[in-house]
C-alpha positions as CSV (number, residue, x, y, z in Angstrom):
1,X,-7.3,28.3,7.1
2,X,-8.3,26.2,9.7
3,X,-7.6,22.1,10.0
4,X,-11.2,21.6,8.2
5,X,-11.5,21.3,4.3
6,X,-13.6,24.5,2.9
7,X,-16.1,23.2,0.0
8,X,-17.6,25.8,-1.7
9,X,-21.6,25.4,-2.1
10,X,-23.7,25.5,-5.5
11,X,-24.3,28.9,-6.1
12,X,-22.1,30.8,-3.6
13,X,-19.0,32.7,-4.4
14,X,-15.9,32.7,-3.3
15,X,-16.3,35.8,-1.0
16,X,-19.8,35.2,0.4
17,X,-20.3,31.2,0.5
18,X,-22.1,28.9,2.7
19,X,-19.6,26.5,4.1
20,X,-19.6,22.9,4.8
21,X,-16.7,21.3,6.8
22,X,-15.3,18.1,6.5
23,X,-12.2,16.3,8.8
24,X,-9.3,16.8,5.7
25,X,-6.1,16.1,8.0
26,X,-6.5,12.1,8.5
27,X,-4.1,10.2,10.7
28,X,-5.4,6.5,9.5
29,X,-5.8,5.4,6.0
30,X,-9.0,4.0,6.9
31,X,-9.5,8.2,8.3
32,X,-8.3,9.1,4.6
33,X,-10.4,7.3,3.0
34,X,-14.0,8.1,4.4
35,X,-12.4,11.8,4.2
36,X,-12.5,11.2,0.7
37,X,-15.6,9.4,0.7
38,X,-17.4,12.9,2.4
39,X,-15.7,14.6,-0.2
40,X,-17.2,12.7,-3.3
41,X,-21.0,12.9,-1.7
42,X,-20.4,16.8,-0.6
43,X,-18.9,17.4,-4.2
44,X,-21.5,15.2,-6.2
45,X,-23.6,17.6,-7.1
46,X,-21.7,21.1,-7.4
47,X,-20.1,22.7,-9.8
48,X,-16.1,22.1,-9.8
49,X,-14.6,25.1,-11.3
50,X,-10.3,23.3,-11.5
51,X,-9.6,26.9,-9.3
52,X,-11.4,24.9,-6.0
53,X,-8.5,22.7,-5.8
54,X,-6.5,25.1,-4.5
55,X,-8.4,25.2,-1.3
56,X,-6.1,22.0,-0.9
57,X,-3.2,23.0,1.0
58,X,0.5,22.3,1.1
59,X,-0.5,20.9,4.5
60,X,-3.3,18.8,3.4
61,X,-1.1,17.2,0.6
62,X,1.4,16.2,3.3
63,X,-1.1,14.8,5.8
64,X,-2.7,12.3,2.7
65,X,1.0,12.1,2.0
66,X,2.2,10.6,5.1
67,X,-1.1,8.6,5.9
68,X,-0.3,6.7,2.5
69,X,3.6,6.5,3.0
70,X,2.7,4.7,6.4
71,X,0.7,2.3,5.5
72,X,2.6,1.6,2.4
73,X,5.2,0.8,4.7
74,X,3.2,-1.4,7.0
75,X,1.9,-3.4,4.6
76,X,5.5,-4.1,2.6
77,X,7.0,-5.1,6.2
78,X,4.1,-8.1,7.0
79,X,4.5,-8.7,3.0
80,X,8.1,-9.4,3.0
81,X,7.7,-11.2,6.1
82,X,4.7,-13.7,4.8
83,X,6.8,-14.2,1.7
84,X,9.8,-15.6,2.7
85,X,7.4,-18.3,3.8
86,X,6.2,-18.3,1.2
87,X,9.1,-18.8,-1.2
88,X,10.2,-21.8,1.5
89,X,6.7,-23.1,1.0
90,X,6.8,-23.2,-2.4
91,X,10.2,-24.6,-2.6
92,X,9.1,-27.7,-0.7
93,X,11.3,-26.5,1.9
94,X,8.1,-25.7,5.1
95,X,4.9,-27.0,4.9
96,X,2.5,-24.7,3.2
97,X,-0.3,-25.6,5.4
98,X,0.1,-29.3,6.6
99,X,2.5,-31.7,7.1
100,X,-0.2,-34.2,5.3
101,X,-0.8,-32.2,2.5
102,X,1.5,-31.8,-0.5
103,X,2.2,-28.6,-2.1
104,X,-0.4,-28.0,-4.6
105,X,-0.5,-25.8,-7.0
106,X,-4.3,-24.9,-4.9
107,X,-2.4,-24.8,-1.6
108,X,0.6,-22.4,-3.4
109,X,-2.2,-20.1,-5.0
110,X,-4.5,-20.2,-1.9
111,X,-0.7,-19.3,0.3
112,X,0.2,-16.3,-2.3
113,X,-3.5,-14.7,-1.6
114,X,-3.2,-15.3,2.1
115,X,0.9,-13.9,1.7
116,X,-0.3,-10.5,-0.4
117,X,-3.7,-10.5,2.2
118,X,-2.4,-6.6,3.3
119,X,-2.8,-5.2,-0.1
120,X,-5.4,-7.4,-1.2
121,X,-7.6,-5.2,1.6
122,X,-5.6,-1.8,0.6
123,X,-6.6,-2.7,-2.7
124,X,-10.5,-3.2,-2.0
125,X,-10.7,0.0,0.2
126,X,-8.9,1.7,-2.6
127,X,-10.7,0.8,-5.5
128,X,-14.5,1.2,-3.5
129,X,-13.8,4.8,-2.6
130,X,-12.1,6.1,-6.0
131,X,-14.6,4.7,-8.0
132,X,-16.9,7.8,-6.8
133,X,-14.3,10.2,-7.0
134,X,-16.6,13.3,-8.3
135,X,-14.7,16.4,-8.2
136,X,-11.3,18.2,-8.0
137,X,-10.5,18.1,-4.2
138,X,-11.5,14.6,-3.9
139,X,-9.4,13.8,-6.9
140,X,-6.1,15.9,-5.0
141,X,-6.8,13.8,-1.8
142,X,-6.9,10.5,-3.7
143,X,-4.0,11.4,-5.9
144,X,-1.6,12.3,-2.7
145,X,-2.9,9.0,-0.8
146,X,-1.8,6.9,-3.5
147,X,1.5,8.6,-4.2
148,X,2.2,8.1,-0.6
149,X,1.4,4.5,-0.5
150,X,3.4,3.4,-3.8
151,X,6.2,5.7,-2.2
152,X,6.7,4.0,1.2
153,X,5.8,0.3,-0.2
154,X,8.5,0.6,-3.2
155,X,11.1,2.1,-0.8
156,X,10.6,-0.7,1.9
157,X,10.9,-3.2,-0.6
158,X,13.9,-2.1,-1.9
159,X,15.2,-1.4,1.5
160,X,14.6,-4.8,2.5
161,X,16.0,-6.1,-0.6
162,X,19.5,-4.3,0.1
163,X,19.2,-5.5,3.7
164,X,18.4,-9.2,2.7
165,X,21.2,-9.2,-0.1
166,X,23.3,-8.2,2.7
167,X,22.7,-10.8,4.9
168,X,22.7,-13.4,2.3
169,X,26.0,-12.6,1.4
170,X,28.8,-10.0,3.1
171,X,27.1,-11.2,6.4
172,X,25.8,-15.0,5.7
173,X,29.3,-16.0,7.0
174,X,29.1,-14.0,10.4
175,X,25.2,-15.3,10.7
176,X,26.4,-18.9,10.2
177,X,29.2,-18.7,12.5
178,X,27.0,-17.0,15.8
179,X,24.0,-19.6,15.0
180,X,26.1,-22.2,15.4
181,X,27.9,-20.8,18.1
182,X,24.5,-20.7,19.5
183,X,23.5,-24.3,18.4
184,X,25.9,-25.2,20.7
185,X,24.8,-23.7,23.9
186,X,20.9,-24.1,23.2
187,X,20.4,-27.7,21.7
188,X,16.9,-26.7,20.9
189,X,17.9,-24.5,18.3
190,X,19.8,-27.4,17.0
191,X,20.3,-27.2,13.1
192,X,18.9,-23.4,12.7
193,X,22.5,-22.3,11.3
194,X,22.5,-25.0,8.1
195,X,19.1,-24.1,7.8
196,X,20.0,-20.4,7.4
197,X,22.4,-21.4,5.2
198,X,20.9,-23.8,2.7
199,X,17.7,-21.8,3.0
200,X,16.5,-18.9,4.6
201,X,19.8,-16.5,3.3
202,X,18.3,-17.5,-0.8
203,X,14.3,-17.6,0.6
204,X,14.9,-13.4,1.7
205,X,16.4,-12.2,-1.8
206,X,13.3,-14.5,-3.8
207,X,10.8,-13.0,-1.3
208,X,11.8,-9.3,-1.7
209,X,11.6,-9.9,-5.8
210,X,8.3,-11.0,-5.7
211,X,7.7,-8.6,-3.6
212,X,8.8,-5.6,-5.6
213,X,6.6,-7.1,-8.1
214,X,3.6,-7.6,-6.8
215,X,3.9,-3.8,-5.4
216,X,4.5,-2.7,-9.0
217,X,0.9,-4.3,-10.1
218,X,-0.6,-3.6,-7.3
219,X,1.0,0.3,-7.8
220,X,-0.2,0.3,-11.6
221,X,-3.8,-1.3,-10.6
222,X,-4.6,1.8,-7.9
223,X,-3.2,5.0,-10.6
224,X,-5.1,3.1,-13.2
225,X,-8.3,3.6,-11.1
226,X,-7.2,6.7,-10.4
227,X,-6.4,7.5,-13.9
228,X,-9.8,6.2,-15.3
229,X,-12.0,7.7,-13.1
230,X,-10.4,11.2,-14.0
231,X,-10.6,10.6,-17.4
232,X,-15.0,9.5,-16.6
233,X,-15.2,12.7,-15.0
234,X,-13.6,15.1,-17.5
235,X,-15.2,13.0,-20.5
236,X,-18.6,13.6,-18.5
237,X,-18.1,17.0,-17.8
238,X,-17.1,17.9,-21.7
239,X,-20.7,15.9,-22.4
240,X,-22.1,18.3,-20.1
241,X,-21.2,21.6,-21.6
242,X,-22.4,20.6,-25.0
């Protein structure tokens, strides 16, 4: 079988089908995503016998697999990053947007929707092309893009959660000791080892919890899509056949 997905035309057979051809091994999510999107207008209006999704290869699954375990990743890293601002904005610690402005609770809300922007946009993209998920291959590629996705954004929250606990406490010492070291010989990074120490070591472990919960929501929110849209589709198709 060649790199292209096979979708089987209204009225052809197995054997002796015309064949329509569509990209099916994406290297960008954004690529995964209008994959799926040809899939859902090429598969709107044929008949879905459950025995087409099998056309959906062991190499197909990895390719949506790895597309969504990638980003995942990407968006957890600038995640964690933008939330241990966060949690020091919040705390009163940094600015959240201007020395003149207090921390409202506007300017908090407002900095948490700028923090989580990453999956805010996954979650848009997400939820515009599963909406029109309309048959069985199109249902395999979303389910294997998500499951990738909640994969490599759980693991690299948790990864940065072990790393972060580290440093905030087996290695805070050794981190406190060479920033001072270093306070010494550049004055302009005067004070960066107290602040590591009062701050920064406790903003990494609050920032990776908030984290690893807002990728659990954000995790339920996309197979909840996923879910009810399969469930529209089989309740329409059993409406169908009566």
């Amino acid at each position: 079988m060649s790199e292209d997905m096979v979708v089987i035309q209204k009225g052809s057979s197995l054997e002796h089908e015309g064949r329509d051809t569509i990209s099916s091994l994406p290297h960008t999510f954004l690529e995964a995503l209008s994959a799926i999107q040809e899939q859902n207008f090429v598969e709107a209006e044929l008949e879905d016998p459950s025995f087409y999704g099998q056309l959906f290869t062991f190499k197909h699954k990895l390719t949506f697999l790895k597309v969504g375990l990638l980003t995942g990743i990407a968006d957890s890293l600038l995640t964690v990053l933008g939330m241990i601002f966060y949690c020091l904005g919040i705390k009163g610690i940094l600015p959240i947007f201007s020395v003149y402005q207090s921390n409202s609770l506007f300017n908090k809300i407002l900095a948490y929707i700028i923090t989580i922007l990453p999956y805010i946009i996954t979650i848009y993209l997400v939820f515009s092309v599963f909406k029109r998920i309309s048959g069985t291959i199109s249902k395999k590629m979303a389910l294997f893009l998500s499951l990738g996705f909640v994969e490599g954004s759980i693991l690299t929250t948790l990864l940065m959660f072990i790393v972060g606990y580290g440093l905030s406490t087996d290695f805070a010492s050794f981190i406190y000791q060479t920033l001072d070291a270093w306070q010494t010989i550049y004055p302009i990074l005067n004070g960066i080892a107290d602040f590591f120490w009062n701050h920064f070591r406790y903003a990494i472990v609050d920032a990776t919890w908030k984290e690893l919960w807002t990728v659990i929501v954000i995790s339920i929110a996309i197979f909840s899509c996923l879910w009810s849209r399969n469930f529209w589709l089989k309740r329409n198709q059993k409406f169908q056949q009566n």
